[in-house]
C-alpha positions as CSV (number, residue, x, y, z in Angstrom):
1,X,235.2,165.6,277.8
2,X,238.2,166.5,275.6
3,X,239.6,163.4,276.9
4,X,236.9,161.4,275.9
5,X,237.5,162.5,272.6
6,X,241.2,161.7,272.7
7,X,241.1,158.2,273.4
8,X,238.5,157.8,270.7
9,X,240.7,158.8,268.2
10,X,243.6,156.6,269.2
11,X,241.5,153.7,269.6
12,X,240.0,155.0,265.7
13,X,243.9,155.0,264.8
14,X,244.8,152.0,266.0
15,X,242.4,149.8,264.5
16,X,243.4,151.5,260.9
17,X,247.0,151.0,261.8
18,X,246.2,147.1,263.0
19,X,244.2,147.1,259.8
20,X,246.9,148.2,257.5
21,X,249.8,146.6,259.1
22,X,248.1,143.3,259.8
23,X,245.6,141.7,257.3
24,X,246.1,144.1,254.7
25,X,249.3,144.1,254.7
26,X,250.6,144.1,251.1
27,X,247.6,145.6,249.4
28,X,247.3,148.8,247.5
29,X,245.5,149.9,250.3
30,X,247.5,149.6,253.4
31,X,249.3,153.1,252.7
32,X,246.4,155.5,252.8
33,X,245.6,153.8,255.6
34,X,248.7,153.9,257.6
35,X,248.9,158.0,256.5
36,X,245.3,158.4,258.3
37,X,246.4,156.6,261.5
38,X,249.8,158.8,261.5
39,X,247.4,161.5,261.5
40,X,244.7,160.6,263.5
41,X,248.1,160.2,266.4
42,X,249.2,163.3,265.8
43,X,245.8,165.1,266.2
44,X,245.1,163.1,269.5
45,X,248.9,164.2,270.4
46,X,247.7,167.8,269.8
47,X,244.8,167.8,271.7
48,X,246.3,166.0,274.6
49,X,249.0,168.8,274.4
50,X,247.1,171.6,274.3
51,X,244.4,170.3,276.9
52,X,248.0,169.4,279.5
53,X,249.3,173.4,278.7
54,X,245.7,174.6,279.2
55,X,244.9,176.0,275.8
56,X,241.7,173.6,275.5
């Protein structure tokens, strides 16, 4: 299940880094959103870590 929930967040990051790279590009708005997907990837990193060591 905790896999489940890893691929929804980088499919959730990838359409806010799509979004802020590609037609937003430019706008005020493109940074926050390109902070959020940076995060987003590093939280599904985490999880995918700690689920591979067998912390989760």
């Amino acid at each position: 299940m905790l896999w489940v929930l890893v691929v929804l967040i980088v499919l959730s990051a990838s359409g806010l880094l799509y979004a802020a790279r590609g037609p937003m590009r430019g706008t005020p708005g493109a940074l926050p959103l390109t902070v959020v997907s940076v995060v987003q990837y590093l939280l599904a990193a985490v999880l995918a870590g700690a689920r591979l060591m067998g912390v989760a």
